[in-house]
N, CA and C of each residue as an Amber inpcrd file, in Angstrom:
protein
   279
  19.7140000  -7.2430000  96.2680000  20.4840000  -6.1310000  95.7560000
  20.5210000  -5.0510000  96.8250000  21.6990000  -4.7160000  97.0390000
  22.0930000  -3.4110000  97.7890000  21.3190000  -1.9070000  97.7650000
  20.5640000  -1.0750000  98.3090000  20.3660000  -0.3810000  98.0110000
  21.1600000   0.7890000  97.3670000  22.1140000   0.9670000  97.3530000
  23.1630000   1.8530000  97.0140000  23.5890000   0.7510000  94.9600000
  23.2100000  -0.3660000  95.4330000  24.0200000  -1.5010000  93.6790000
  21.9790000  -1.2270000  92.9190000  21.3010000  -0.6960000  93.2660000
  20.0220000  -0.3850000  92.3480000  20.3770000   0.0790000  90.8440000
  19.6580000  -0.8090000  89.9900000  20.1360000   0.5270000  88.5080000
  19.4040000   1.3260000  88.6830000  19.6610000   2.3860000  87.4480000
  19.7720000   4.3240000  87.8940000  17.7980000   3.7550000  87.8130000
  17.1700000   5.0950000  88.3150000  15.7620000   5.3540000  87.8990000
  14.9230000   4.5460000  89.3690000  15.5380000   3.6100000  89.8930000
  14.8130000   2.4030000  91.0590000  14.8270000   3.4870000  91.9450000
  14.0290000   3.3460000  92.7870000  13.4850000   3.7040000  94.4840000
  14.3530000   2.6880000  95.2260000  14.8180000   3.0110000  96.4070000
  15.4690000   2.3820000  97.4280000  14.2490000   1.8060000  98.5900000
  13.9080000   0.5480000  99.0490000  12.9990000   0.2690000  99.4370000
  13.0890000   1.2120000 100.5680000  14.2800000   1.1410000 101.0810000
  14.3620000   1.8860000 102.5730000  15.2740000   2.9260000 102.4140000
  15.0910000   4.1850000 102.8180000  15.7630000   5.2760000 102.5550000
  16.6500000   5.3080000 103.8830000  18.2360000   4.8500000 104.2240000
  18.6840000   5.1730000 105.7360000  18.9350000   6.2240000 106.1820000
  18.7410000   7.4360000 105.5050000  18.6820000   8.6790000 105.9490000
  17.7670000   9.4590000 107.0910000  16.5020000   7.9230000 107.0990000
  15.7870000   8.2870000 108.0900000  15.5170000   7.9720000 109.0640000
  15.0340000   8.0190000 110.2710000  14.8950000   7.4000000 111.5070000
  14.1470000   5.2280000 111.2360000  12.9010000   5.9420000 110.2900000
  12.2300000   4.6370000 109.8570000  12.7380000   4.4280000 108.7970000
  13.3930000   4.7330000 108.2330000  13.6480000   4.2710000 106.6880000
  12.8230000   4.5020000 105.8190000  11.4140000   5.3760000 106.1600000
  10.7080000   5.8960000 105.0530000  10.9130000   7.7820000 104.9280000
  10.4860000   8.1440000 103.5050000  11.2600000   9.0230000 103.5340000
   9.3980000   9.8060000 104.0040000   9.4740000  11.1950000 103.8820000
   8.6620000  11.4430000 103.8920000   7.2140000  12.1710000 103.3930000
   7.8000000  12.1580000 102.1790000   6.7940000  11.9160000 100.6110000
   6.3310000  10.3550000 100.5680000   6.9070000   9.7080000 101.0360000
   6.4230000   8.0050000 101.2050000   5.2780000   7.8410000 102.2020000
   5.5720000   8.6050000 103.2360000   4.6850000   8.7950000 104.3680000
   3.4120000   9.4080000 104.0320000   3.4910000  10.3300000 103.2630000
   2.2570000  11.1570000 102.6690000   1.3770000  10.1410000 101.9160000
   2.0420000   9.5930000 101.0110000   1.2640000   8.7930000  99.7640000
   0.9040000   7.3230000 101.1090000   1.8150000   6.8870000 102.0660000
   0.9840000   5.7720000 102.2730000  -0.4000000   6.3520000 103.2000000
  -0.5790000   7.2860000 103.9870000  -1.3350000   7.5890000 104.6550000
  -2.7520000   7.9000000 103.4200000  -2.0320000   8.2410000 102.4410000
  -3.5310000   8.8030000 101.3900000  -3.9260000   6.7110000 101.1040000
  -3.4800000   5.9180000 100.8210000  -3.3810000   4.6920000 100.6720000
  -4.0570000   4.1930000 101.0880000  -3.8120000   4.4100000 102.6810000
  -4.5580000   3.5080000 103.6150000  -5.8910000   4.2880000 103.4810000
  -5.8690000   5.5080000 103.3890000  -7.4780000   5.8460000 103.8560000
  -7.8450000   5.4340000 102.4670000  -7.6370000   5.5100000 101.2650000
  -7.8650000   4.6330000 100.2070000  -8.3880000   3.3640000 100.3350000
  -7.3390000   2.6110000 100.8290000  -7.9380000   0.9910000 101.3080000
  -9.1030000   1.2200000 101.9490000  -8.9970000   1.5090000 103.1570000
 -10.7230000   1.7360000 103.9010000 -11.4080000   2.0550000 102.9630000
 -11.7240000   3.0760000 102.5320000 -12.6120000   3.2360000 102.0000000
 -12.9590000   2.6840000 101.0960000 -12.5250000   1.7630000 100.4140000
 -12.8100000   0.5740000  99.1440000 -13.2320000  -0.7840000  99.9400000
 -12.6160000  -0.7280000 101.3060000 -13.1490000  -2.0380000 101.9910000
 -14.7800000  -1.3850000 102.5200000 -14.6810000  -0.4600000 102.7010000
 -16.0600000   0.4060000 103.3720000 -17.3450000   0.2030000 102.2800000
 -16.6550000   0.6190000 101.1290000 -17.5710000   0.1150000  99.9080000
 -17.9730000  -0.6260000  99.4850000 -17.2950000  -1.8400000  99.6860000
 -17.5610000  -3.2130000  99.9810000 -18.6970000  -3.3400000 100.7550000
 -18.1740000  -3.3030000 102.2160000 -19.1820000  -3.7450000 103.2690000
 -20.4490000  -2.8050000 102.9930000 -20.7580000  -1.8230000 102.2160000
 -21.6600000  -0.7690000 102.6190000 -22.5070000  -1.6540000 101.6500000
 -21.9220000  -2.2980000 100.0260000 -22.8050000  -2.7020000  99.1070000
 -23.5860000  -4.1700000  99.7680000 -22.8370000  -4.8270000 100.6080000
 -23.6810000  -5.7090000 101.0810000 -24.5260000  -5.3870000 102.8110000
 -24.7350000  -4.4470000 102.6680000 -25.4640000  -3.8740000 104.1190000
 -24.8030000  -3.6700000 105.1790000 -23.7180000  -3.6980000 105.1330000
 -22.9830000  -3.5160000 106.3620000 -22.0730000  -2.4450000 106.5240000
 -21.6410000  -2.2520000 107.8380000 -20.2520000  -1.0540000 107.9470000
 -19.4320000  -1.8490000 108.7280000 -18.4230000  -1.2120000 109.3740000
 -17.0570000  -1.8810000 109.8310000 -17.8130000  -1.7880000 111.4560000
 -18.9420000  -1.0390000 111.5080000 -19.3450000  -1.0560000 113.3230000
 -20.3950000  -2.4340000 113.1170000 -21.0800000  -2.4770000 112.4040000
 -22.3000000  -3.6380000 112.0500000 -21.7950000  -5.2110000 111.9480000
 -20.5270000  -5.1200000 111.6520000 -19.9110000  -6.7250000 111.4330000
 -19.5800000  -7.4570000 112.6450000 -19.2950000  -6.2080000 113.6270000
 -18.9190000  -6.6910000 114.8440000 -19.8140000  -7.4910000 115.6300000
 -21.1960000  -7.4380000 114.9600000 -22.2940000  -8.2420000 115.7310000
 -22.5970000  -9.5790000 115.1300000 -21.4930000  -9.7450000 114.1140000
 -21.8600000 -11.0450000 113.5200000 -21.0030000 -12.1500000 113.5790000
 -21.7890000 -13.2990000 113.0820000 -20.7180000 -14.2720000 114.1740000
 -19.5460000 -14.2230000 113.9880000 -18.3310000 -15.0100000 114.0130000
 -16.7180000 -14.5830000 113.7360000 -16.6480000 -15.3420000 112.1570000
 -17.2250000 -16.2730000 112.1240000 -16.9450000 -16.6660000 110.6830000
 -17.2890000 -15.6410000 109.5880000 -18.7290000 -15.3050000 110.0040000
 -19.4510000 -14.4640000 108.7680000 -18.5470000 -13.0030000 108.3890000
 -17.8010000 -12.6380000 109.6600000 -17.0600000 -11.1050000 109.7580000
 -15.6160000 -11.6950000 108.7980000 -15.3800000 -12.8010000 109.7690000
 -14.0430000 -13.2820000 108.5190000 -14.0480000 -12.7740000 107.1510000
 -15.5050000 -13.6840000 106.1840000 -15.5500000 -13.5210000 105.2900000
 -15.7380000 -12.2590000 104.7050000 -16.6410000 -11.6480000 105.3700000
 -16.5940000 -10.3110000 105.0040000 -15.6770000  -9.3740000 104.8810000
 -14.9590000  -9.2450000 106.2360000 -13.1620000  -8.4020000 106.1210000
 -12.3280000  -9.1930000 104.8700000 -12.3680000 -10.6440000 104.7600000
 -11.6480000 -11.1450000 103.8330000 -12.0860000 -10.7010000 102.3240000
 -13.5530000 -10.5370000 102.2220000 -13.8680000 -10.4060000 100.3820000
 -13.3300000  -8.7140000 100.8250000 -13.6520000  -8.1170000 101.5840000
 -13.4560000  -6.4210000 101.7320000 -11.7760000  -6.2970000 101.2180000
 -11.2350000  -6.8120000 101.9400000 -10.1140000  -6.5540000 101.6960000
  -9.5480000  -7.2110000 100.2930000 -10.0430000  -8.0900000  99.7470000
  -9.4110000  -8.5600000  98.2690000 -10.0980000  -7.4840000  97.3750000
 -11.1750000  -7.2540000  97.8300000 -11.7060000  -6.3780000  96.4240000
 -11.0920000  -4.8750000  96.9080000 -10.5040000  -4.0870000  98.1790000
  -9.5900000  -3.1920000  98.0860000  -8.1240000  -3.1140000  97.4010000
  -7.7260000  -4.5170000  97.6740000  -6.2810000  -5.1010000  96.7970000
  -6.7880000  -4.5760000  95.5260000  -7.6780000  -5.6450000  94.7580000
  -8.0450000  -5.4270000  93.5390000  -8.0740000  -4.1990000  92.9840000
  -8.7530000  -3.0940000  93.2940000  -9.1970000  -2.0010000  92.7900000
  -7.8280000  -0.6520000  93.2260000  -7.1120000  -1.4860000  94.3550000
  -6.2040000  -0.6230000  94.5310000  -4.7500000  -0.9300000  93.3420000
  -5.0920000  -2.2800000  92.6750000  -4.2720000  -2.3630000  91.6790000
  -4.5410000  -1.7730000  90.3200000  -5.8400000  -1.8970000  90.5070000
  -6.6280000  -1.1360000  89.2100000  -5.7040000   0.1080000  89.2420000
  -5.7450000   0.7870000  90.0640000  -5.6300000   2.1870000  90.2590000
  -4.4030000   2.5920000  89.9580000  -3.2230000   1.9670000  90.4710000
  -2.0480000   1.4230000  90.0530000  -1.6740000   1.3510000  88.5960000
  -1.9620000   0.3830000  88.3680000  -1.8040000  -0.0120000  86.6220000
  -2.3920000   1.4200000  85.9670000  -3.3380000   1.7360000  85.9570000
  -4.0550000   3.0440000  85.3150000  -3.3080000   3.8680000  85.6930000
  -2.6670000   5.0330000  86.4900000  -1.3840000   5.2740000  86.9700000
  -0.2600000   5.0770000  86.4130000   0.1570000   4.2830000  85.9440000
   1.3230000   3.5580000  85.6450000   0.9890000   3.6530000  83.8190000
  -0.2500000   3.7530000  83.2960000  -0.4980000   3.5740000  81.8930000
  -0.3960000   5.3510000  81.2280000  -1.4290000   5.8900000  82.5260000
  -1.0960000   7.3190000  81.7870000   0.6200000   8.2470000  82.0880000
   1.1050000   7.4260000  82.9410000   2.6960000   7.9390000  83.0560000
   3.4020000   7.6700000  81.8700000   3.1150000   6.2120000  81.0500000
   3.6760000   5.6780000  79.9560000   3.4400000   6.5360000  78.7720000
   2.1490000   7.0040000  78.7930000   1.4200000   7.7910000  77.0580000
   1.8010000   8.7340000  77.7480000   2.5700000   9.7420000  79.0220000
   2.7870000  10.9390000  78.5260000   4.2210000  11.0500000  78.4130000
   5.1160000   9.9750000  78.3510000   6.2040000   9.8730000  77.8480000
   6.6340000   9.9680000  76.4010000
């Protein structure tokens, strides 16, 4: 679908008004995001003894797994966050 053929109420993935195509309230919220993500992957690694400088000494498999569970359980909780978001927008409608 066209960005311009969206029904009414949709976000345009890419705004062409801008150099990147993001607008820049988009820019704000992804930058709060990402430091979001880190820090849920940070929480991760911190609950099993580690930080993002400490993994680097471990072998490449073991860091795999670790960046890999870090990062699903940031997905996860960043969907949590999402949906909850998305629930109290609904009840104050």
């Amino acid at each position: 679908m066209a960005t311009n053929d969206r029904p009414t109420g949709e976000r345009p993935v890419r705004d062409s008004g801008t150099e990147d195509g993001i607008r820049p309230q988009d820019k704000k919220s992804s930058a709060a995001g990402e430091a979001l993500e880190c820090a849920l992957m940070d929480e991760f690694l911190s609950d099993r003894g580690h930080t993002f400088q400490s993994i680097k000494t471990l072998p490449a498999a073991r860091r795999r797994e670790l960046l890999r569970g870090a990062a699903e359980h940031a997905s996860l909780k960043l969907a949590e966050i999402e949906s909850r978001a998305h629930f109290v927008k609904d009840l104050e409608r």
